[in-house]
C-alpha positions, 0 to 999 in steps of 0.5 A: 175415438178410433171409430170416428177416427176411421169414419174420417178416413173413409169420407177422405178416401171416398172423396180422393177416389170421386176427385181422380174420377172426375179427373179422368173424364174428359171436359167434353163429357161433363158439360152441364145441363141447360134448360134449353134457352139460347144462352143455357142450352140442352146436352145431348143427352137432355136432347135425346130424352126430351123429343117431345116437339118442343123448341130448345136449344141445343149444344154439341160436338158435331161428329158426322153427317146422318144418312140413316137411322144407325149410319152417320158418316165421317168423311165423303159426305153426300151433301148438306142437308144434315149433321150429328151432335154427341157429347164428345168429338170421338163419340162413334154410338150412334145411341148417344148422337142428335141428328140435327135437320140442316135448312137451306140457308144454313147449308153453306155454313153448317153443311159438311160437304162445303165445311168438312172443317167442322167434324170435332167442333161445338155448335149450338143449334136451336130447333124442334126436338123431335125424330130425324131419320126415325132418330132423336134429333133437331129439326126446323131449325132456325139458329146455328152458331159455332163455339168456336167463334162463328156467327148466327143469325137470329131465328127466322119466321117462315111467313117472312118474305123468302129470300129467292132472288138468286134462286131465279137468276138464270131465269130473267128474261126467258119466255115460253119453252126457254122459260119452261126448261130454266124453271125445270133446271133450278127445281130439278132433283130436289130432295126426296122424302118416303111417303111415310114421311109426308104425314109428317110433313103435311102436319108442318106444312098445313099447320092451322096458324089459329091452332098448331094441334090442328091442320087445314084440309084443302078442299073443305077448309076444314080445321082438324087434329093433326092425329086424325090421319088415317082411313077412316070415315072423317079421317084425313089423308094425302091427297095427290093433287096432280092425281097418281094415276095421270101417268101411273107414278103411284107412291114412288119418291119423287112425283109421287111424295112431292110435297108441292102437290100433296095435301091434307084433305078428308078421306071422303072429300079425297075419295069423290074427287079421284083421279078427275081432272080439273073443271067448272061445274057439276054437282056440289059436294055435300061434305065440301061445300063449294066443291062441285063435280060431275063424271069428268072433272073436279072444280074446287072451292074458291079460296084454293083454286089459285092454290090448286093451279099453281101445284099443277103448273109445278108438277108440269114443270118438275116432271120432264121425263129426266132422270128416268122420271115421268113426263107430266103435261098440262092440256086444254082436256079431261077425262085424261085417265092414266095418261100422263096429262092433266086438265083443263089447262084454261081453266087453271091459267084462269083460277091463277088469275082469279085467286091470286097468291095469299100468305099461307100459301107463301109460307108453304112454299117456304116450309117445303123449300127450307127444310125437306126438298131444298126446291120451291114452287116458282108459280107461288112466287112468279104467278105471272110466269103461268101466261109466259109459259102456257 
């Protein structure tokens, strides 16, 4: 009996002991695990351990604004393209944070710069699991809702028709050099990314929508696995479509990592057409069919001409000589070099015409807009602003 009568004792004390325990946790760090669905969310922690490039939704308090992989700041914050989750409001470890990726329609609402009023409160957001600023965290998100009483929206496709009719205001009515410089002003100083990071965004950007493993590259058409990337023969890498060495920015941030005009294309495809400016004619690529070229210039497969033309008209436009930045110029030659020119100006105002606009490129444009440089391509959605400026 006294053996039982101390078992008993034990198991009570046991469970007093695990009662004042649990007591002095705080609500904020034993919330519950989800499994990941709007209305069941994941933790932080779940966030954390499963950044496998699924979809989730996720909740937590925010507690700062990322700018590196092991910086989050809690006060000044620099703009609103970002914000760290943790489970708890004074978490300060950036080890236990979920760096959440902010998209433009978003910033005004969810941003710290315009709302420093959210540091400490819970948010739900709902986005790809996968690494922000080589952290754990959220990106391409499309649903943000406060716990505090806020409102969201549903998640949005990026094929749908972009929301951009303020984005030109100042622009109406411009023609020629007035027209030229607006578009200048609305695009400039977008946010820049690493050129390592650009395979990963050309894996979003270009995604085959029959295939999600897949992307499309650009001047064979060809369908092939994201993870092919590299230097090898039938690997593919980033093309610079406004070619690098036209006015020798390299890899720089900036004109040299602008996703506007980089591209996925097969190392050897990428290779043939160098640094050539753009053209009709010549030899056909063996490995591109409907790709010609000759000595001086490049002509690309009918289905991207348009696509082709409308990259090079931004760059024109983006790249004015601000800011310590290249001066890009379109003009009527080829054989340009290392100048900071490209051809052949006529030519691509009549690729413009000939491939007009299509949904993969619309969805592009939307991609590169709402979540890495928060700037677009104006030729994708005003094709007809090329003859008003050229």
């Amino acid at each position: 009996m006294k053996s039982i009568h101390k078992k008993i004792i034990g198991i009570f004390a046991i469970v007093f002991l695990f009662t004042i325990a649990c007591s002095q946790v705080s609500p904020s760090q034993m919330s519950a695990a989800g499994n990941g669905t709007w209305s069941s969310p994941y933790t932080v922690d779940q966030a954390i351990s499963n950044q496998n490039g699924s979809t989730q939704s996720v909740e937590g308090y925010v507690v700062g604004q990322p700018t590196s992989g092991s910086s989050v700041v809690t006060n000044n914050f620099p703009n609103d393209y970002a914000l760290a989750l943790a489970a708890s409001p004074s978490e300060a470890n950036t080890d236990q944070m979920i760096y959440v990726q902010i998209p433009t329609s978003y910033r005004s609402s969810f941003g710290l710069q315009s709302n420093p009023g959210l540091l400490g409160e819970k948010i739900k957001v709902t986005g790809s699991l996968t690494a922000y600023f080589s952290h754990p965290g959220v990106k391409s998100t499309s649903a943000f809702e406060s716990m505090e009483g806020g409102e969201t929206d549903p998640p949005s496709d990026p094929t749908d028709p972009p929301t951009y009719e303020e984005y030109y205001n100042t622009a109406e009515g411009k023609t020629g050099d007035a027209l030229k410089t607006e578009l200048h002003n609305i695009i400039d100083d977008h946010q820049t990314l690493s050129y390592d990071a650009v395979w990963g965004a050309l894996r979003n950007t270009d995604e085959d929508p029959s295939n999600p493993n897949n992307v499309i590259l650009l001047y064979s058409g060809r369908s092939q696995s994201k993870t092919t990337n590299g230097g090898g023969v039938n690997d593919w890498n980033r093309e610079h479509v406004w070619a690098k060495s036209h006015g020798d920015f390299g890899t720089a941030q900036g004109p040299g990592t602008d996703l506007h005009h980089l591209r996925p294309t097969d190392v050897t495809v990428n290779s043939t057409r160098g640094n050539l400016d753009f053209d009709n004619g010549g030899t056909e690529q063996s490995e591109a069919p409907g790709n010609y070229y000759d000595s001086d210039s490049w002509e690309p497969r009918d289905e991207v001409k348009g696509d082709v033309a409308r990259m090079i008209f931004y760059m024109d436009v983006r790249y004015e000589g601000d800011s310590g930045e290249v001066d890009l110029e379109l003009n009527n030659n080829v054989n340009n070099g290392s100048a900071p020119y490209m051809g052949k100006m006529s030519v691509l105002l009549e690729w413009n015409e000939q491939d007009p606009v299509d949904a993969r490129e619309i969805r592009r444009n939307n991609i590169i807009f709402d979540q890495y440089q928060g700037n677009r391509n104006p030729f994708i959605d005003h094709p007809e602003w090329a003859e008003m400026i050229w």
